[in-house]
RODO-2510 file (C-alpha; in nm, 4 decimals, decimal comma):
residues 166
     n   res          X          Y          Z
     1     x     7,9929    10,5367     7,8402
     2     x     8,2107    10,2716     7,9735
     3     x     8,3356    10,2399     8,3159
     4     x     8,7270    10,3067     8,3167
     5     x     8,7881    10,0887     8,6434
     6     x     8,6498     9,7850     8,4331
     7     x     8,8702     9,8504     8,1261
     8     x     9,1599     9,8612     8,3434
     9     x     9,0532     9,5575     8,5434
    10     x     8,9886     9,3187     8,2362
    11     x     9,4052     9,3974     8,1634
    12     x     9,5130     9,3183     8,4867
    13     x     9,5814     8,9262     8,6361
    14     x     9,3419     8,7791     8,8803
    15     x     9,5508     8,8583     9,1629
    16     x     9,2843     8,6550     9,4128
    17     x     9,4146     8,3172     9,2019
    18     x     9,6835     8,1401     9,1325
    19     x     9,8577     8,1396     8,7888
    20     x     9,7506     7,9119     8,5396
    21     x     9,9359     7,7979     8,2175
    22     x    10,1649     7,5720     8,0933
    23     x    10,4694     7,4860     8,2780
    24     x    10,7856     7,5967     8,0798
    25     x    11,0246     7,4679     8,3428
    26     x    11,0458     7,3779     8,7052
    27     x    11,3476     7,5199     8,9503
    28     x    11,5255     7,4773     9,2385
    29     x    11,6014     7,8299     9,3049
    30     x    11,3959     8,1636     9,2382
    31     x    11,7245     8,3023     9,0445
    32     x    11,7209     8,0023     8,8209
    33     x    11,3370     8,0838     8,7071
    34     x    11,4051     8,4477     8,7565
    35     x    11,7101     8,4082     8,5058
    36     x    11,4573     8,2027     8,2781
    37     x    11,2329     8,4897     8,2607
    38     x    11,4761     8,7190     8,1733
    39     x    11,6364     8,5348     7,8511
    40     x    11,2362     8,5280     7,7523
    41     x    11,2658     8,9198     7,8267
    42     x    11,5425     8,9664     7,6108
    43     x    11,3931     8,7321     7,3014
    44     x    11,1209     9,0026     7,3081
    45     x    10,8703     8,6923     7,4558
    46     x    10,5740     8,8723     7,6160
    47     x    10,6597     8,8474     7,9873
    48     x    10,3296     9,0372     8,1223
    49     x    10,1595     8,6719     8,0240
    50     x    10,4598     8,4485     8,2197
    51     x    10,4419     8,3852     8,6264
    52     x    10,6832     8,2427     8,8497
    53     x    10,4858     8,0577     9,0952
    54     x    10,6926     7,8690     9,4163
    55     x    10,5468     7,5662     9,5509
    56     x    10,5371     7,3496     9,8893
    57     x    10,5961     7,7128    10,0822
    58     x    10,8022     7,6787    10,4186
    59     x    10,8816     7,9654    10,6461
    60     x    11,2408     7,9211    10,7404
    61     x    11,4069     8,1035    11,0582
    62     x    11,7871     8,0945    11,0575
    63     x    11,8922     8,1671    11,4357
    64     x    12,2273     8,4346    11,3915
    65     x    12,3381     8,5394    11,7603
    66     x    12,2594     8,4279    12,1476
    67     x    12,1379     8,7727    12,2740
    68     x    12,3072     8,9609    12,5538
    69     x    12,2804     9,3073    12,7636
    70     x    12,5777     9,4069    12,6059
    71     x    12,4575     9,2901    12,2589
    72     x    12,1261     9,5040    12,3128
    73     x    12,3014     9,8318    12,4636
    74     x    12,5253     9,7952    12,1598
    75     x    12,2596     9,7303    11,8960
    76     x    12,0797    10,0264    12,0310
    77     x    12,3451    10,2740    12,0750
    78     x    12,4578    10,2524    11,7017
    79     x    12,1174    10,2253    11,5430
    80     x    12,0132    10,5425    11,7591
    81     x    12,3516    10,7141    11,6301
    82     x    12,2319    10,6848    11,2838
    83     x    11,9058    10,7978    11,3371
    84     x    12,0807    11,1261    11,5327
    85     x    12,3595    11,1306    11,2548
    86     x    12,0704    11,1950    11,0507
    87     x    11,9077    11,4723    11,2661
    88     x    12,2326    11,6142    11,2484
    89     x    12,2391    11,6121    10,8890
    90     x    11,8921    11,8012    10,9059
    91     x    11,9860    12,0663    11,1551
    92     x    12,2745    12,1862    10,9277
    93     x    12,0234    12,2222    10,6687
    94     x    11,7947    12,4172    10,8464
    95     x    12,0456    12,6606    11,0630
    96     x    12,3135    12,8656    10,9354
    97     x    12,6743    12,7744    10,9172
    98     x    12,7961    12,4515    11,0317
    99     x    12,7471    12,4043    11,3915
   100     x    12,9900    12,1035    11,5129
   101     x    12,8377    12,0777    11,9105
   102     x    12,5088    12,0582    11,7669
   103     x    12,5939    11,7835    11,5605
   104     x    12,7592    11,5779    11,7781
   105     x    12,5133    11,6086    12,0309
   106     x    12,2456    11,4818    11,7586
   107     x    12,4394    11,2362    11,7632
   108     x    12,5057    11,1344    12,1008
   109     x    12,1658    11,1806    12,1991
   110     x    12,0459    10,9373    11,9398
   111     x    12,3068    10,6774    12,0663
   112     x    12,1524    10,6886    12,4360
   113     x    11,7665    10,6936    12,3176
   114     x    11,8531    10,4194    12,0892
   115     x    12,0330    10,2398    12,3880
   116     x    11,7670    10,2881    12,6052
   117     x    11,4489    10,1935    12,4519
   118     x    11,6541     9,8608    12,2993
   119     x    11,7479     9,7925    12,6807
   120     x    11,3990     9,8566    12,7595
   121     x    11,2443     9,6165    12,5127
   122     x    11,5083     9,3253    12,5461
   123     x    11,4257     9,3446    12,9251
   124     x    11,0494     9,3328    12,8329
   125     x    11,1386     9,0291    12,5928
   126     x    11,4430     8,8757    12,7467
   127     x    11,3043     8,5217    12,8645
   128     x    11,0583     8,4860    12,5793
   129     x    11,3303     8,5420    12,2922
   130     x    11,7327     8,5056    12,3924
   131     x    11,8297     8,4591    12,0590
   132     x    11,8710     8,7237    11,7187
   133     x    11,7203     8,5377    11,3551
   134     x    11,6565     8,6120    11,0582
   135     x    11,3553     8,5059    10,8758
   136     x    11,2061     8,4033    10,4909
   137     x    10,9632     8,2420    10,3400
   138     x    11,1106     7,9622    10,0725
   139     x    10,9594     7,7012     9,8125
   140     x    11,0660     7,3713     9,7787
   141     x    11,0822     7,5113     9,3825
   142     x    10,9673     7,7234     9,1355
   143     x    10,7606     7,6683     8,8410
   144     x    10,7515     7,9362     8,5111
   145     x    10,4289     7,9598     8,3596
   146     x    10,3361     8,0771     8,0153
   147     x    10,0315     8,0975     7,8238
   148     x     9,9089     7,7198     7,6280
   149     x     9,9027     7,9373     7,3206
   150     x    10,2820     8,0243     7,3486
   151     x    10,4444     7,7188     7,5582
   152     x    10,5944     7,6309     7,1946
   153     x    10,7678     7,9700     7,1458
   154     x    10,8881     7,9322     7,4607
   155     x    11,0144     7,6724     7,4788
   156     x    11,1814     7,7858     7,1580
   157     x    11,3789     8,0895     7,2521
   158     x    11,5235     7,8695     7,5895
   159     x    11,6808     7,6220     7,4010
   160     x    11,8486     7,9034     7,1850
   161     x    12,1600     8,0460     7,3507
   162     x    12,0770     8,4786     7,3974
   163     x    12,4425     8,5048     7,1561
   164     x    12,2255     8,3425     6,8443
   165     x    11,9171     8,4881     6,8777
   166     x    12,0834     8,8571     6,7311
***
């Protein structure tokens, strides 16, 4: 009898490696390799063979906002309304009739735990991290990979326009 993990493991990628194949086309953006892919997709190419693999990685932090107390009571106050805006939502489900005080008090009580604790934690952080980012990880650009034994039909349905290929 054969062991089913190690029928379903010869299908799958190595995901401990890195892709290997030819290189149909190297990108600037992910979009541009991701919109690549997709005409393949649409030619009926086999995409489960074809990786998009970014190179020269780089973790990029854009800095949005100077933080403030005001900032951080604010920040805290509306993302603890939604979480009791949510609660409210629940307790309607769960009693009968609609009960207004209750949900508005969901409500409100969210807004000052959610003010609170983000007070709390900006005065725990404050002098470490005065500032609000966002953050991503980005390659310098991105390569599409197929198979050796299809590069040529690849190659192929790219340089046909999606229109001509019905």
């Amino acid at each position: 009898m054969t062991d089913p993990n190690s029928m379903f493991a010869s299908r799958l990628p190595d995901l401990q490696r890195v892709p290997t194949g030819d290189v149909l086309g190297t990108y600037d953006t992910y979009s541009e390799a991701q919109a690549i892919v997709d005409h393949l997709a649409k030619a009926d190419f086999p995409v489960s063979q074809v990786s998009i693999v970014g190179n020269d990685l780089k973790s990029v932090e854009r800095v949005t906002r100077k933080l403030s107390w005001g900032r951080a009571a604010l920040a805290g106050a509306l993302s603890g309304a939604w979480f009791g805006l949510f609660l409210g939502f629940l307790f309607t489900f769960v009693t009968v009739g609609f009960n207004t005080g209750l949900f508005v008090a969901a409500i409100l009580i969210g807004a000052a735990f959610g003010l609170f604790f983000q007070l709390v934690t900006y005065a725990i952080n404050r002098r470490k991290r005065d500032f609000d980012s966002t953050k991503q990880v980005l390659a310098s650009n991105y390569q599409v990979l197929v198979p050796a034994d299809s590069i040529a039909q690849a190659q192929q349905i790219i340089a046909t326009p999606l229109d001509a290929q019905s």
